[in-house]
C-alpha positions in Angstrom: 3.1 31.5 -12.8 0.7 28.6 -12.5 0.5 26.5 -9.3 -0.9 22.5 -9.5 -1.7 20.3 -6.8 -1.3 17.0 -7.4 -3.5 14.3 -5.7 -1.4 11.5 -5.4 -2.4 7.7 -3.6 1.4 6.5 -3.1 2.7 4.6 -0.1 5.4 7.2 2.3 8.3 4.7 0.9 7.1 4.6 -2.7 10.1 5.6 -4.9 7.8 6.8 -7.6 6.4 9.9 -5.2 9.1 12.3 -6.5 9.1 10.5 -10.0 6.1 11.4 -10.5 6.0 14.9 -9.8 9.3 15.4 -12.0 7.0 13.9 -14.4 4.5 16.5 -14.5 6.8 19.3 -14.1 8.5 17.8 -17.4 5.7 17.3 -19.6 3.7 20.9 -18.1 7.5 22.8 -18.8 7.1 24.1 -15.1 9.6 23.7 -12.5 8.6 20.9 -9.8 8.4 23.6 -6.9 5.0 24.8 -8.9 3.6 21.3 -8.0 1.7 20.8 -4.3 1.2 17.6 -3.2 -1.6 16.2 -1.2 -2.0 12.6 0.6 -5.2 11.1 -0.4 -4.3 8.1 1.7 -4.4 10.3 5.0 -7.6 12.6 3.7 -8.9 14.9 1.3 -8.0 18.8 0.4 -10.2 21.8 1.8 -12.0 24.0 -0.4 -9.3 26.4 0.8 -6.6 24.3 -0.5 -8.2 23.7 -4.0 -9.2 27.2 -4.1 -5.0 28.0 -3.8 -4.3 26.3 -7.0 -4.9 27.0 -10.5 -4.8 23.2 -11.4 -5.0 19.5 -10.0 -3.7 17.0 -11.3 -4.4 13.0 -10.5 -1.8 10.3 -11.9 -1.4 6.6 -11.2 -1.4 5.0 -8.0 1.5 2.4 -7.4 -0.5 0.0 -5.1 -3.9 1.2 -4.8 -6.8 0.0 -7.1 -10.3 2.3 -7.5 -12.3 -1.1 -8.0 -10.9 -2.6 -4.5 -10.9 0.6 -3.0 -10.7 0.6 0.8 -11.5 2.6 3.6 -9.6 6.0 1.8 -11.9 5.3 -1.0 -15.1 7.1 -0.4 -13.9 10.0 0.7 -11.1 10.5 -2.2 -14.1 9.9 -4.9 -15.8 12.8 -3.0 -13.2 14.9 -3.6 -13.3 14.4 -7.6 -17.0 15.3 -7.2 -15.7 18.4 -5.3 -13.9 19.2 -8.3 -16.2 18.4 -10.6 -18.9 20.6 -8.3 -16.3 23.6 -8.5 -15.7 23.6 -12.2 -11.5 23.1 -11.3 -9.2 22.3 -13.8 -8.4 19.3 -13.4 -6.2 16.2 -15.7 -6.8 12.9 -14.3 -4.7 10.2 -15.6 -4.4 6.4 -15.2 -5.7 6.1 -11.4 -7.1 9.5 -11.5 -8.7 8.6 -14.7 -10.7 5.9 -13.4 -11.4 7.4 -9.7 -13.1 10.5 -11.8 -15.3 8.0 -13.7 -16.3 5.8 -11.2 -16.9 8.8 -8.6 -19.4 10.4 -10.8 -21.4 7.3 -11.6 -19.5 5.2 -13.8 -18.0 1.4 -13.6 -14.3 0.6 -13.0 -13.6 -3.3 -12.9 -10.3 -5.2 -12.0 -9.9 -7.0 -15.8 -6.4 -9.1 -16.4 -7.8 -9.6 -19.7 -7.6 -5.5 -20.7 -4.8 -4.5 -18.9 -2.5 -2.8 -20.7 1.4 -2.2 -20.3 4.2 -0.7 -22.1 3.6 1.7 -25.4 0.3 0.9 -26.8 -1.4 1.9 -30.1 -4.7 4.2 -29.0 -6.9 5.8 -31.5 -9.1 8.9 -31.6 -13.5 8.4 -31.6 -14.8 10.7 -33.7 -15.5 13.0 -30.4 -12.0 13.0 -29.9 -11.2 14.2 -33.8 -13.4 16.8 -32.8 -12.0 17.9 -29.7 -10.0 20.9 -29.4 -7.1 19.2 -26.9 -7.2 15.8 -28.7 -8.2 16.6 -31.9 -4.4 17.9 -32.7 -3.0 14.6 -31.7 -2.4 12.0 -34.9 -6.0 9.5 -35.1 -3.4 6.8 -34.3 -0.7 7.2 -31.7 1.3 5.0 -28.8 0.7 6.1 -25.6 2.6 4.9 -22.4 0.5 2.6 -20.4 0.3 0.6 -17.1 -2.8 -0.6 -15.9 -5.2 -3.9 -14.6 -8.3 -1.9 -13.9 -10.4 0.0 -16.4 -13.1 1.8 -17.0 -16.2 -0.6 -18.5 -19.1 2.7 -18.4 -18.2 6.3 -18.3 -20.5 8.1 -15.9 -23.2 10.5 -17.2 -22.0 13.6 -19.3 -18.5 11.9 -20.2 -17.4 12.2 -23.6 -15.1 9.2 -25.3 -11.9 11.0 -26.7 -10.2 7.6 -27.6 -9.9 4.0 -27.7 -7.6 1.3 -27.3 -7.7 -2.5 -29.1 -8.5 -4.0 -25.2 -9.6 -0.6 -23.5 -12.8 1.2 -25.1 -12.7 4.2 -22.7 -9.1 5.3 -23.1 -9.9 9.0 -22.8 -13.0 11.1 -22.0 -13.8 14.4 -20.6 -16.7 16.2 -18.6 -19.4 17.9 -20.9 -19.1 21.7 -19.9 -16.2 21.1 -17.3 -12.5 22.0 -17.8 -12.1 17.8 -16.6 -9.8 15.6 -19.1 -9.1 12.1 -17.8 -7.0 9.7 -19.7 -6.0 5.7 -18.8 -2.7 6.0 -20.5 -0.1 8.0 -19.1 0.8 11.8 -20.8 3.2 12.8 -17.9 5.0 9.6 -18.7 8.0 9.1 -21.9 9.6 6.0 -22.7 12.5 6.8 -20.4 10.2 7.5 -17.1 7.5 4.3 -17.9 10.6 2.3 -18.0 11.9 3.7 -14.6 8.1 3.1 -13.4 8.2 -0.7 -14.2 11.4 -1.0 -12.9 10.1 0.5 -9.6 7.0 -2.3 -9.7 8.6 -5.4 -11.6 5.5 -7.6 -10.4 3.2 -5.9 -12.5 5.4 -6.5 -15.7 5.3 -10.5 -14.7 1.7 -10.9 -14.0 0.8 -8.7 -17.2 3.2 -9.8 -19.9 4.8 -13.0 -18.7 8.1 -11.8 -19.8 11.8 -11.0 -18.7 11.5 -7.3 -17.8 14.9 -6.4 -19.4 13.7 -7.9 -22.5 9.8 -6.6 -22.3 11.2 -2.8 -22.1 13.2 -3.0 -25.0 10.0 -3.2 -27.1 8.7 -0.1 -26.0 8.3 2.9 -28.3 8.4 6.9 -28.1 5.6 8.7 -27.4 6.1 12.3 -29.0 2.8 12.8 -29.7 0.8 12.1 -25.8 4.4 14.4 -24.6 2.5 17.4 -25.6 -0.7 16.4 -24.4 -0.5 18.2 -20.7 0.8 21.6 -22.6 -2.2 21.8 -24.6 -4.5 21.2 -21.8 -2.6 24.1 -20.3 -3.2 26.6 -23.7 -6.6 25.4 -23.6 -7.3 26.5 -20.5 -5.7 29.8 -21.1 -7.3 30.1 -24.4 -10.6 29.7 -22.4 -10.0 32.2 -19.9 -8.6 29.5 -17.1 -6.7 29.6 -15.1 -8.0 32.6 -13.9 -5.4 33.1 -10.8 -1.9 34.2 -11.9 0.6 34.2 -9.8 4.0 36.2 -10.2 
């Protein structure tokens, strides 16, 4: 039985803690007790706590931003060179996905023009055609989405998987490391994004400029980013990894 520990940046009274771990535990088809959680706010995990897991998993970050960082900042990008450093399975999405890039050396910038919220239309690069997680997905698909910061330059040895019409670097991974990072939101279907926005109704405002009753209602499925995190999971099996298994 696989373990996770997901590294989450979430205020003590944010609602979405729990959400968000159901989340994962839906789209991975594990039960949520399989999930750690660690503080990033507070500090970072020990070797010793990384080396317990088989996987970690980043997701978004309610109201943290990587470009205005503050003083938890330095040392949480530290800890996604550790995993880098160690080779550990790792899927990074939305916050996670643009701590990962900026922590190995590329740029994440606070962008009102490229945010992106609700079910948007992402396509594959030719890299991500190619890929052996992506490359099952459809070249066109709507992925669930909430974010202000992005990713302008992917850091050295990053791959582009896929694109959006406002967000080049929608996807990459890490040349030679079990890494996959994504801005949109895979642990997320329609049904959880819209509890998500309802949890941060500010965002929706300051994004869209519409009625969030009205601005949900326009959101789509998203069958095809659902299976995303269990074929991460094959693929690492497939590839000899996770090599702990637990009973």
């Amino acid at each position: 039985m696989d373990t996770f520990l997901l590294l989450q940046v979430r205020n003590a009274d944010d609602p979405m803690r729990t959400q968000e771990v159901d989340c994962f535990a839906r789209a991975l088809g594990c039960a949520a007790q399989q999930i750690r959680v660690f503080d990033l706010l507070s500090g970072v995990p020990t070797p010793e706590q990384l080396d317990q897991v088989d996987v970690v998993l980043l997701g978004g970050s309610g109201d943290y931003s990587v470009a205005e960082g503050g003083d938890w900042i330095l040392p949480a990008l530290e800890a996604m060179r550790e995993l880098c450093d160690l080779n550990k399975p790792t899927f990074a999405s939305c916050w996670g996905h643009q701590a990962m890039a900026r922590a190995l050396g590329g740029e994440v910038v606070t962008d009102m023009q490229r945010a992106e919220l609700g079910t948007i239309e992402v396509h594959l690069t030719q890299a991500g055609r190619e890929d052996p997680i992506f490359g099952q997905l459809p070249h066109r698909f709507f992925a669930p989405m909430g974010h202000q910061d992005c990713v302008t330059r992917l850091p050295p040895g990053a791959i582009c998987l896929a694109s959006s019409e406002r967000t080049e670097n929608q996807a990459f991974r890490i040349e030679g490391k079990p890494i996959y990072c994504t801005q949109f939101h895979p642990e997320l279907n329609r049904t959880a994004l819209i509890e998500r926005l309802y949890a941060y109704p500010q965002y929706v405002q300051s994004i869209s400029g519409e009625p969030i009753d009205s601005f949900v209602e326009q959101f789509k499925e998203t069958p095809e980013t659902d299976q995303l995190l269990g074929r991460f999971m094959k693929h690492l099996r497939e590839e000899g990894r996770p090599k702990k298994i637990r009973t």
